[in-house]
C-alpha positions in Angstrom: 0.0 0.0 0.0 2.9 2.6 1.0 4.4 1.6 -2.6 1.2 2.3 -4.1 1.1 5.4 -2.8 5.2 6.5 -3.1 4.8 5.9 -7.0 1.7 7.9 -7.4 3.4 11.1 -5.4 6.3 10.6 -7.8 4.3 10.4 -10.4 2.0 13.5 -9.2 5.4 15.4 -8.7 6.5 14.8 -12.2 3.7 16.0 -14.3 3.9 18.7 -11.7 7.5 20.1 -12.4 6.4 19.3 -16.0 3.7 21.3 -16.2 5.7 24.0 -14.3 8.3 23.9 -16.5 5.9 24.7 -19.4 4.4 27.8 -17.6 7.7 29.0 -16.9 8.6 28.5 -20.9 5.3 30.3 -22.1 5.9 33.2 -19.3 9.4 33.8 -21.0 8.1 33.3 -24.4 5.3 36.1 -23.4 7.5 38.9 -21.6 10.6 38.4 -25.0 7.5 39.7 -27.3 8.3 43.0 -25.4 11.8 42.5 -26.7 11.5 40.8 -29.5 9.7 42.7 -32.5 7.8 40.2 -34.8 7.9 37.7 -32.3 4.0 37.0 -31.5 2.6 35.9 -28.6 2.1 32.6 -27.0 -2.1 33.4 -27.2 -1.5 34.3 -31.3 0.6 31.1 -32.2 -1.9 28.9 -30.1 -5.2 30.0 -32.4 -2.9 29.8 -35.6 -1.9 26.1 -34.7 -5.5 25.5 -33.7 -6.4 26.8 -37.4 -3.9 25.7 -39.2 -5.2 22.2 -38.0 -8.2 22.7 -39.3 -8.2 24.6 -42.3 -4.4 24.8 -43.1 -2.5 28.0 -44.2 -4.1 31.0 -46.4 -2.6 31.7 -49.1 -0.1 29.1 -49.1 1.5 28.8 -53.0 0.9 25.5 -54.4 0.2 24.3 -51.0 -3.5 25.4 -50.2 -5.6 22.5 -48.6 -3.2 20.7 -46.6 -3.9 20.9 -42.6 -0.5 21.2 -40.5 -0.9 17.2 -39.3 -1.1 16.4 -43.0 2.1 18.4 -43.7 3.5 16.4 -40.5 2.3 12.9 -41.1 3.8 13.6 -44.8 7.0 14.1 -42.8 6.6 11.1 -40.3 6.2 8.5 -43.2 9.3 9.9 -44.8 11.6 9.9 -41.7 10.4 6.1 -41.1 11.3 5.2 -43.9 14.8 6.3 -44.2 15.6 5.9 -40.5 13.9 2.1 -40.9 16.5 1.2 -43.6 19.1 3.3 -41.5 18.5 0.8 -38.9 17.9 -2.4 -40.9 21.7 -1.9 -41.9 23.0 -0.2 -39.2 22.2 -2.9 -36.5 23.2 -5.8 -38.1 26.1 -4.5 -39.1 27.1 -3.0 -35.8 27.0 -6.4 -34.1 29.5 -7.7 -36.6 31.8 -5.2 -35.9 31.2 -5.5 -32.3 31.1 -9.3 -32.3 34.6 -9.6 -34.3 37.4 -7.4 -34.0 38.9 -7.9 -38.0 35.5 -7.4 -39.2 35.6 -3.9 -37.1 38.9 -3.2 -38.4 37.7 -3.5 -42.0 34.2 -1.7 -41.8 35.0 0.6 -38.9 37.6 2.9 -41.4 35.6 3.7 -43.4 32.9 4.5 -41.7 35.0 6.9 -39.1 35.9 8.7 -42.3 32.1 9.0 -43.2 30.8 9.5 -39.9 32.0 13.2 -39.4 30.4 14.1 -42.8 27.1 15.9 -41.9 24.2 14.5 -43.1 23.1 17.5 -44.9 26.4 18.0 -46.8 25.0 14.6 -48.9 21.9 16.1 -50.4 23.5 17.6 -53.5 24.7 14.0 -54.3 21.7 12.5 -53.6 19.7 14.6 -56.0 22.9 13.4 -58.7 22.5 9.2 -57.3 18.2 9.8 -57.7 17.9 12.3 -60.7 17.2 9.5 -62.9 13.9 8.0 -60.6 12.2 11.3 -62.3 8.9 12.5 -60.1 10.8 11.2 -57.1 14.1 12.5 -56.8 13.2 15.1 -54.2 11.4 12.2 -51.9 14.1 9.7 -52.2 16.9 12.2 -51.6 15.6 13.4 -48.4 14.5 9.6 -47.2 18.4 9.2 -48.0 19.8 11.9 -45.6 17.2 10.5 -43.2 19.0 7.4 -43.6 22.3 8.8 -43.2 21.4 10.4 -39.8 20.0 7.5 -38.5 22.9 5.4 -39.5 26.1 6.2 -37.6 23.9 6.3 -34.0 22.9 3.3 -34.0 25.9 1.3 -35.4 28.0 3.0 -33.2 26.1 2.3 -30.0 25.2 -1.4 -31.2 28.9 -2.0 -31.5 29.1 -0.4 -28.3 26.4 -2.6 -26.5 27.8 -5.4 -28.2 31.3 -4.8 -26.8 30.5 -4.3 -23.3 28.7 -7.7 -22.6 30.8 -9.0 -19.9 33.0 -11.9 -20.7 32.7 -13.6 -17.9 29.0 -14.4 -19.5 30.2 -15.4 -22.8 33.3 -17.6 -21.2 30.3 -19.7 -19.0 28.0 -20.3 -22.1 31.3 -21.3 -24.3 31.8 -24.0 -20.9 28.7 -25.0 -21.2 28.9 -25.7 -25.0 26.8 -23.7 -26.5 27.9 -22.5 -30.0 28.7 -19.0 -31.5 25.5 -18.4 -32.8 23.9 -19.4 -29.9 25.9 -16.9 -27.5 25.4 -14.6 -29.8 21.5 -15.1 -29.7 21.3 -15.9 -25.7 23.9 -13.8 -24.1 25.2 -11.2 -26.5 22.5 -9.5 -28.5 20.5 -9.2 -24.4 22.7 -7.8 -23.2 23.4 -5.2 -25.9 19.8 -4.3 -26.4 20.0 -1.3 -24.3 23.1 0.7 -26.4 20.9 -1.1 -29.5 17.7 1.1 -28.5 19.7 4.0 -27.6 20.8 4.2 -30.8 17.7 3.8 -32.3 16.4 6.6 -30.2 19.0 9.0 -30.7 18.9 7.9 -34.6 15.4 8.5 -35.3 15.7 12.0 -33.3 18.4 12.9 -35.3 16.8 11.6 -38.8 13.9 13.8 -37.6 16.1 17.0 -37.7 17.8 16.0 -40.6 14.7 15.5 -42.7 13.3 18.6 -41.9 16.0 20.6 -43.2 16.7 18.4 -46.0 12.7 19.0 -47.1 13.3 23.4 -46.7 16.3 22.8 -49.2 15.1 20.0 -51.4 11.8 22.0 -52.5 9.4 19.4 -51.6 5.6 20.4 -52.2 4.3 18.5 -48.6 6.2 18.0 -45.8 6.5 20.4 -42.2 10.3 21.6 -43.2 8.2 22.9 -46.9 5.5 24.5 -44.5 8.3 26.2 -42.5 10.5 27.8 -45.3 6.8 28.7 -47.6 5.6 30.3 -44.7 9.0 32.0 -44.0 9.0 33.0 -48.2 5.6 35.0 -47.6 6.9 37.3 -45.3 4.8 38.1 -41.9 4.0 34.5 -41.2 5.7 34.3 -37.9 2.8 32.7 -36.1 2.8 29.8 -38.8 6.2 29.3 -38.5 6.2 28.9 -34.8 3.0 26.5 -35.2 5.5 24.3 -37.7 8.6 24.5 -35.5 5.8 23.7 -31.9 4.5 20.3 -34.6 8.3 19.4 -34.9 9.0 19.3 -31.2 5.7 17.6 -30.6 6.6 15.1 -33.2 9.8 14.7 -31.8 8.8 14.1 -28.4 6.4 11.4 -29.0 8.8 9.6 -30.6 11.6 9.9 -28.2 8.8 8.7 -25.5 7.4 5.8 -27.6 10.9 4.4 -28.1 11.2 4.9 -23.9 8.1 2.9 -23.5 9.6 0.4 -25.7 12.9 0.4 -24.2 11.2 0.2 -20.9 8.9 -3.0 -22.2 11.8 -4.8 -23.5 14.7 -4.4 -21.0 12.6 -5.3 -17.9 15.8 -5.7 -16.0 17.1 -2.0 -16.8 
């Protein structure tokens, strides 16, 4: 009963300093307007986001009719897709390079000499490696610098997880004669789940921001980076572009969360 009742003041206390912490953003937001010229008021951006959820922008060129969640989801589906293929080469080919130390050695150069490359700095050649995929070039090259954001986190931290299994674990399965594969499906890849998730979630948070500014550069019709710069091209659309930048943080929260609640599902024992 006194357990029952610990977690639900901890609980009460979080969504408290939560909440507080919101006030004390909005407060700040609401007294730099003073400051600030052009920069509108908490009340303002709230009805425009409420609107532009509804009805979607005024006035937008070549844009009119889409509502700001349809700009988002447009977003969503692109950054799962490049971050999905991100990880569906990233984690397999982290616990190689974590699981044998020559296979490190012959991946791991080149992909320290990649790594520091920002993801952005690859759009130009991905329009050149999509140009011929005509109607989809734009799409493909910023699914392609979602997948290059989403990449290096998560090999790096599965060959990181995959590293720091203790030995002593691996030694005691090898005495008990179990095989390679088998340690490497019983002992190693559990214990390297954690680092594996963490990579995914700092991945797909980094994908996020990448694809947002791949989509204000790349011209895309639909998408919340497209909604941004538009808005920004009009001139006077400060409220709008607020609303975009509030849907990316929401966006970006939710997922961060959902992979927690994953994370938190899976490794029971963290």
């Amino acid at each position: 009963m006194k357990k029952k009742k610990s977690e639900s003041t901890r609980t009460t206390s979080t969504v408290a300093v939560r909440l507080l912490s919101i006030f004390v953003f909005l407060l700040a937001w609401h007294l730099a307007t003073y400051l600030l010229k052009g920069l509108p008021a908490p009340l303002e951006t709230f009805q425009t986001f409420v609107k532009l959820i509804a009805k979607g922008a005024e006035g937008e060129p070549g844009l009119v009719g889409w509502t700001l969640q349809e700009h988002t989801l447009a977003s969503i589906i692109r950054v799962l897709e490049g971050a999905g293929v991100g990880f569906a080469v990233a984690l397999p080919l982290g616990i190689l390079m974590g699981w044998s130390k020559y296979f490190e050695k012959f991946a791991g150069t080149m992909i320290e000499i990649l790594r520091p490359i920002p993801p952005l700095a690859w759009i130009p050649l991905a329009f050149v490696i999509f140009m011929p995929f005509r109607g989809s070039t734009v799409m493909l090259a910023q699914i392609f610098v979602v997948f290059v954001g989403a990449f290096f986190p998560a090999v790096l931290n599965t060959v990181h997880g995959v590293r720091s299994v203790d030995k002593i674990y691996i030694d005691v399965a090898r005495t008990l004669g179990a095989s390679n594969a088998q340690i490497l499906k019983k002992v190693v890849l559990p214990g390297a789940l954690p680092s594996m998730i963490t990579g995914i979630r700092i991945g797909l948070g980094v994908g996020w921001m990448c694809l947002v500014a791949a989509e204000m550069i790349g011209a895309s019709t639909v998408g919340i980076g497209s909604f941004i710069w538009n808005m920004y091209t009009l001139g006077g659309r400060n409220a709008e572009i607020i609303s975009g930048m509030i849907a990316i943080g929401i966006v970006g929260y939710a997922m961060n969360e959902g992979i927690l609640f994953i994370e938190r599902r899976l490794v029971r024992w963290g």
